[in-house]
C-alpha positions as CSV (number, residue, x, y, z in Angstrom):
1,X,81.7,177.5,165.6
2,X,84.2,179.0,164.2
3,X,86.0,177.1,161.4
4,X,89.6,177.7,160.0
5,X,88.8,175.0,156.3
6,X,91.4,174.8,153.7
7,X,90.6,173.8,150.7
8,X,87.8,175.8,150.5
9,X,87.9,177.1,146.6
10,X,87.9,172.7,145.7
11,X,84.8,170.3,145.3
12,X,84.2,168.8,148.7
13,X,85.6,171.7,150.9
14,X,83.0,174.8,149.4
15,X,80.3,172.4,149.7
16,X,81.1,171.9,153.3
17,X,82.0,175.6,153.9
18,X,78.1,176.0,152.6
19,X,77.1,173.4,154.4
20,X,78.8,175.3,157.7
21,X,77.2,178.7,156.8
22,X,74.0,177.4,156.0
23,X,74.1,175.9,159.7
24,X,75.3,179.3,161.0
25,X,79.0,179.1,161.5
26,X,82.1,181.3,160.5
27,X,84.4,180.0,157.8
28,X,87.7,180.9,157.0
29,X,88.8,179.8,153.7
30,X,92.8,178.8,152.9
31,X,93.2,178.5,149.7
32,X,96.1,178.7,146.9
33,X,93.5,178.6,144.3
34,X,96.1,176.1,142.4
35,X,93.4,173.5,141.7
36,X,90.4,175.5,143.1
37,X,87.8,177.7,141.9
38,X,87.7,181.3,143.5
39,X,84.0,181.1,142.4
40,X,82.8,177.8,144.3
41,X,84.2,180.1,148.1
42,X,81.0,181.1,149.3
43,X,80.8,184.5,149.5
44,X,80.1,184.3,153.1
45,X,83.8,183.3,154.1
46,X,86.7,185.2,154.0
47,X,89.4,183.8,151.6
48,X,93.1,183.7,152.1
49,X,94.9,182.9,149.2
50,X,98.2,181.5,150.4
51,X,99.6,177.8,150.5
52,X,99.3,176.0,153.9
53,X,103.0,174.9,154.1
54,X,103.4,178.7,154.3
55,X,104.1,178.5,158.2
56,X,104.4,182.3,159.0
57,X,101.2,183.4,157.4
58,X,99.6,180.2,159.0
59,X,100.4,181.5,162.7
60,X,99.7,185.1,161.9
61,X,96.1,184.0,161.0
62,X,95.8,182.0,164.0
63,X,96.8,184.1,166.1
64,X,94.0,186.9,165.1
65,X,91.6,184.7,165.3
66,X,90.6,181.9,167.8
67,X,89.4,179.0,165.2
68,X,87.6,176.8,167.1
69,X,88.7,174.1,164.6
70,X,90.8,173.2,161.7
71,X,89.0,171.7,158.1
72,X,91.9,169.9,156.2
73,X,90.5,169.0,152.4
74,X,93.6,171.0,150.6
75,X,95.3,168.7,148.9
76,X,95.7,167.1,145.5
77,X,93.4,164.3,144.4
78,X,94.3,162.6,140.6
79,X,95.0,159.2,141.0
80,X,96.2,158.9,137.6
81,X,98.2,161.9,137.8
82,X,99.7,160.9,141.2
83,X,101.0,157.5,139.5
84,X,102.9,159.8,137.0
85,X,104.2,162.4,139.3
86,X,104.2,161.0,142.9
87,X,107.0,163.1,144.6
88,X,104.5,165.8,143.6
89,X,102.1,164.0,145.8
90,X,104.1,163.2,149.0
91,X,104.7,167.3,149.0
92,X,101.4,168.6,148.4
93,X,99.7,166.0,150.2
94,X,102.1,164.7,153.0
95,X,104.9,167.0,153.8
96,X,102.5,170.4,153.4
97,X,100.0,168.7,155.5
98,X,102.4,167.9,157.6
99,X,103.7,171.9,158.2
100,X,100.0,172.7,158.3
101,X,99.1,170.6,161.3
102,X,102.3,171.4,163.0
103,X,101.6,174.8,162.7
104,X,98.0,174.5,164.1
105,X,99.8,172.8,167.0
106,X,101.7,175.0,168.1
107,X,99.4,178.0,167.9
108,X,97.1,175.8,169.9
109,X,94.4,175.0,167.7
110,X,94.1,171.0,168.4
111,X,90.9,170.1,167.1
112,X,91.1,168.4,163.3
113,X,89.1,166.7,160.8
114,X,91.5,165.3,158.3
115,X,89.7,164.7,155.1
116,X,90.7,160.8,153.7
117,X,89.8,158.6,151.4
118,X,88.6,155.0,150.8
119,X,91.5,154.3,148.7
120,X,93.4,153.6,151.9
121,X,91.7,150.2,151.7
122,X,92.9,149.4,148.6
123,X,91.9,146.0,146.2
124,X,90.3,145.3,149.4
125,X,87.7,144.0,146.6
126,X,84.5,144.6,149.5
127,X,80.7,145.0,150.0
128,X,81.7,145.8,153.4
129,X,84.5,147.9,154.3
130,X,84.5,148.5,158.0
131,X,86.9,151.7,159.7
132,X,89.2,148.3,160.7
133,X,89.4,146.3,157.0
134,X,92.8,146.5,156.7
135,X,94.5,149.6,154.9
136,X,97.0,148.6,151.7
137,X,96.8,151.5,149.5
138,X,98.2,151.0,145.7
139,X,98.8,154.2,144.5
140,X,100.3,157.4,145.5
141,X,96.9,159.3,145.7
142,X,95.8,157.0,148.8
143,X,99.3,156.4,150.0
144,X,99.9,160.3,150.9
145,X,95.8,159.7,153.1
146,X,97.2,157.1,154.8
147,X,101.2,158.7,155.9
148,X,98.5,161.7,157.0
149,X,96.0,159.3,158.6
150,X,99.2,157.5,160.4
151,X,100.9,161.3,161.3
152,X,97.7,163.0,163.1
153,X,97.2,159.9,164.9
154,X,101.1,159.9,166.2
155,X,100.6,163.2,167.0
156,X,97.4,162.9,168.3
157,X,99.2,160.8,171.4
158,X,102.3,163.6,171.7
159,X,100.6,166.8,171.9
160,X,97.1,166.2,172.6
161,X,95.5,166.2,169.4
162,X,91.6,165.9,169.4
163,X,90.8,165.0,165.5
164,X,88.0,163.1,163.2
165,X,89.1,161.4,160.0
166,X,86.2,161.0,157.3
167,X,86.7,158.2,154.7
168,X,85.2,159.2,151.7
169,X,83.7,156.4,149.0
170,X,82.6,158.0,145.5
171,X,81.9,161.6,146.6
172,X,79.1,162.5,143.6
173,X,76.3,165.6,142.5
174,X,76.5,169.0,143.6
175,X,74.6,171.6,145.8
176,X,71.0,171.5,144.8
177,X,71.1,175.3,144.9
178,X,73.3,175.3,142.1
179,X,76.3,176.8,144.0
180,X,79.2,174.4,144.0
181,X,80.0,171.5,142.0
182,X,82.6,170.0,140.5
183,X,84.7,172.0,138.2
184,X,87.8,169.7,136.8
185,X,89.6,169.6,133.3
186,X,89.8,166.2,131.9
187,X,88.3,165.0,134.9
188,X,88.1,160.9,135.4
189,X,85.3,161.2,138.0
190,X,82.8,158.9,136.2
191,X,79.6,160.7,136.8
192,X,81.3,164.2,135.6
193,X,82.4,162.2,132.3
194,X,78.8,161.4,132.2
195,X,77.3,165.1,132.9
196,X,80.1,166.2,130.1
197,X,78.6,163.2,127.8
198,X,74.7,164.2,128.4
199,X,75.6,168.0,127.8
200,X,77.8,167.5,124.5
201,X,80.9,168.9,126.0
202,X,82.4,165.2,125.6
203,X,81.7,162.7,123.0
204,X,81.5,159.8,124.5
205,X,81.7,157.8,127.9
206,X,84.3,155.1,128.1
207,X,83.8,152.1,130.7
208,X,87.4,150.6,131.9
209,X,86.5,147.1,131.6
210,X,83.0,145.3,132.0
211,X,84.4,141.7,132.3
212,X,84.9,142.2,136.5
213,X,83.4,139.1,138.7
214,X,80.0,141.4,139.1
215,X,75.8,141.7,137.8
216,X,77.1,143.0,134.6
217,X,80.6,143.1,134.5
218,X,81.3,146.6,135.2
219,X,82.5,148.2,138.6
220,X,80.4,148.6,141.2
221,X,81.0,151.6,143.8
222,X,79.0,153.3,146.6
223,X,78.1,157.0,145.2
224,X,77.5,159.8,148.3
225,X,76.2,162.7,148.1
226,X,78.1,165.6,148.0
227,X,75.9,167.5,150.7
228,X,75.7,164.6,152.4
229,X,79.5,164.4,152.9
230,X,79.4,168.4,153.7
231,X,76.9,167.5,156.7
232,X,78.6,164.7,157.6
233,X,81.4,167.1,158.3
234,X,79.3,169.8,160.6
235,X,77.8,166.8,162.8
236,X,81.9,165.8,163.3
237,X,82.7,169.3,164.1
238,X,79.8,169.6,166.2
239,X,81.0,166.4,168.4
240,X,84.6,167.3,168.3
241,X,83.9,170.5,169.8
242,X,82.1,169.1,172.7
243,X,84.6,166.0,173.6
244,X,87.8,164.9,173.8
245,X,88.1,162.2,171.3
246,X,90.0,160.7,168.6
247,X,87.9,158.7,165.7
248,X,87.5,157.6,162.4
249,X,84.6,157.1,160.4
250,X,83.6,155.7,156.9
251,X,81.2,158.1,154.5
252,X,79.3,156.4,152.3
253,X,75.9,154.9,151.9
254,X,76.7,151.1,152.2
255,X,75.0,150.4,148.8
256,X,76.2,150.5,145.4
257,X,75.6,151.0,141.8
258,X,77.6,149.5,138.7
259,X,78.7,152.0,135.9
260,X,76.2,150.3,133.8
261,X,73.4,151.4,136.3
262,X,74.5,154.9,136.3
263,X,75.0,155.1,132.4
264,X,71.1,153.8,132.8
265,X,69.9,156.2,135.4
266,X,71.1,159.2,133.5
267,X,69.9,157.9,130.2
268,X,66.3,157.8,131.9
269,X,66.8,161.4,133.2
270,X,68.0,163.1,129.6
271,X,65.4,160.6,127.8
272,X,68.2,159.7,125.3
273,X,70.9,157.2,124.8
274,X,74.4,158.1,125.6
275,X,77.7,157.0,123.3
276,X,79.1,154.2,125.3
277,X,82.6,152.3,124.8
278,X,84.0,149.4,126.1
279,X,87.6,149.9,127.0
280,X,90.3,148.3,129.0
281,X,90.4,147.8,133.0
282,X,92.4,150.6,134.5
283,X,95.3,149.3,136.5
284,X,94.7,147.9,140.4
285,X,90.8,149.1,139.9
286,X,88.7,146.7,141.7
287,X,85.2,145.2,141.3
288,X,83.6,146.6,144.1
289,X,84.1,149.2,147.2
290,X,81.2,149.6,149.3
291,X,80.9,151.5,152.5
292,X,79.9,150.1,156.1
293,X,78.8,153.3,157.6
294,X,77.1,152.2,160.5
295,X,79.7,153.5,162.9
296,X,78.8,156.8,162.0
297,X,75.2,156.5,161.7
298,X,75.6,154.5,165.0
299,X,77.5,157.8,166.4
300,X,74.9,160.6,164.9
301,X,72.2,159.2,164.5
302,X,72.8,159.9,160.7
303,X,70.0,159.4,158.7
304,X,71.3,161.2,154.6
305,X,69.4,163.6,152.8
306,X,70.0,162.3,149.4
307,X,70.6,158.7,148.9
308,X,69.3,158.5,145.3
309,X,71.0,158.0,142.3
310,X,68.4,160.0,140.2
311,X,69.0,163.3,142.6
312,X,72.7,162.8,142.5
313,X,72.6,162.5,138.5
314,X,70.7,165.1,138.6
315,X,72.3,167.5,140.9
316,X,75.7,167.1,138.9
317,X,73.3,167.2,135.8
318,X,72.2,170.8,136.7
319,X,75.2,172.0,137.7
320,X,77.1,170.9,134.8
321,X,74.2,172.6,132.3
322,X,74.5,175.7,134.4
323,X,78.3,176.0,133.9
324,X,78.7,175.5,130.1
């Protein structure tokens, strides 16, 4: 296949552009690099650095090439900061996403996997979110997912749109080769506060709130794989090449661990105890968000490579150590 991804210089998207190569596919890389990490494109794609609200580079791309099918992951992805600035948001997320798809369109490239989120679900509060558990998101972060989610399936009926859109739970750990992981600056992510915490680049680990309705008080969520997601991506693109079709599909494990737990696992990993604090709930978090992901396993006979909390750890572990 040939793969037009942007994105490709953040987290998820060069994992999946490895993930693509690995499996012997071409990847183009769009990229603005405004968030992104030149050095997580594998060297294997080629890289344009331009946005993707940028409508006449867009077509002249497409139209010296013939992508087989369009990647969307660029986009912007603080919750925190998307509470604070969410005009911001509804341009980079919806109205750029917006040009970018419309552009595909009408250089006739009308096969799309939309990269979502399980905050479309909001306080849904569940140990078993389904693709049809009803979608209230809370904040501006999962608000701009779900206009997008709403806008390619509109479209989808107008101009013939074939497209695949992958919920993501907790996305978590990094390439096992050691080349991508997450590379943020006063990230939130809880197991890259904990990586930060283990390799003394951060004092200390703060829990938001360990008085929730659960085993012991702290948030439970369902932690995936990075790689995991990445392949979840090239068996989607695989499909939607083949068929016509229009679906949606949860990514997660269907499991879930407590920030307690992982604060544990990691602990067992470094053999040494890790400076904890309680402090406050963060607003609209919820007690517990776990994945139903039969539909997809159901679909693909999906079976994950990595559903472990001591190789995720450690994955994110090694690649935090290795980027010091």
């Amino acid at each position: 296949m040939n793969i037009l991804l942007t994105g490709g210089a953040g987290y998820i998207g060069s994992h999946t552009a490895l993930s693509l190569i690995d499996n012997g596919h071409s990847v183009t890389v769009i990229d603005n690099l405004i968030t992104g990490s030149k050095t997580l494109i594998p060297s294997e794609a080629k890289h344009y650095n331009f946005d993707i609200a940028d409508e006449s580079l867009i077509k002249k791309i497409l139209k010296e090439n013939k992508f087989d099918i369009a990647m969307h992951f660029a986009g912007l992805t603080r919750v925190d900061e998307s509470v604070k600035y969410p005009e911001k948001y509804q341009l980079h997320n919806f109205e750029k996403s917006k040009i970018f798809f419309s552009s595909c369109i009408k250089n006739n490239l009308k096969k799309i996997i939309f990269s979502s989120s399980a905050g479309v679900y909001g306080n849904s509060n569940s140990t078993n979110l389904t693709e049809d558990s009803e979608l209230k998101p809370i904040n501006p972060y999962a608000d701009s997912k779900y206009k997008i989610e709403n806008y390619l399936i509109e479209i989808s009926k107008k101009d013939k749109v074939d497209y695949t859109i992958l919920r993501y739970f907790n996305v978590a750990g990094a390439d096992k080769s050691k080349r991508s992981g997450l590379i943020a600056r006063s990230s939130t992510n809880l197991i890259k506060v904990i990586c930060e915490v283990a390799t003394k680049k951060r004092e200390k680990i703060i829990i938001n709130g360990d008085d929730y309705e659960t085993k012991d008080g702290t948030a439970i969520r369902d932690f995936i794989h990075v790689t995991d997601i990445a392949d979840m991506h090239v068996l989607a693109a695989d499909n939607l090449l083949k068929k016509t079709t229009t679906n949606i599909f949860n990514c997660g494990y269907g499991s879930g661990y407590s920030v307690k737990e992982v604060i544990t696992e990691m602990e067992k990993i470094i053999k040494n105890k890790l400076q904890v604090e309680i402090g406050p709930r963060r607003p609209n978090d919820i007690a517990v968000s776990i994945a139903n992901s039969d539909k997809f396993k159901k679909e693909f006979n999906w079976k994950p490579r990595f559903n472990n909390l001591n190789i995720i750890l450690s994955s994110a572990l090694n690649w935090e150590r290795n980027n010091s």
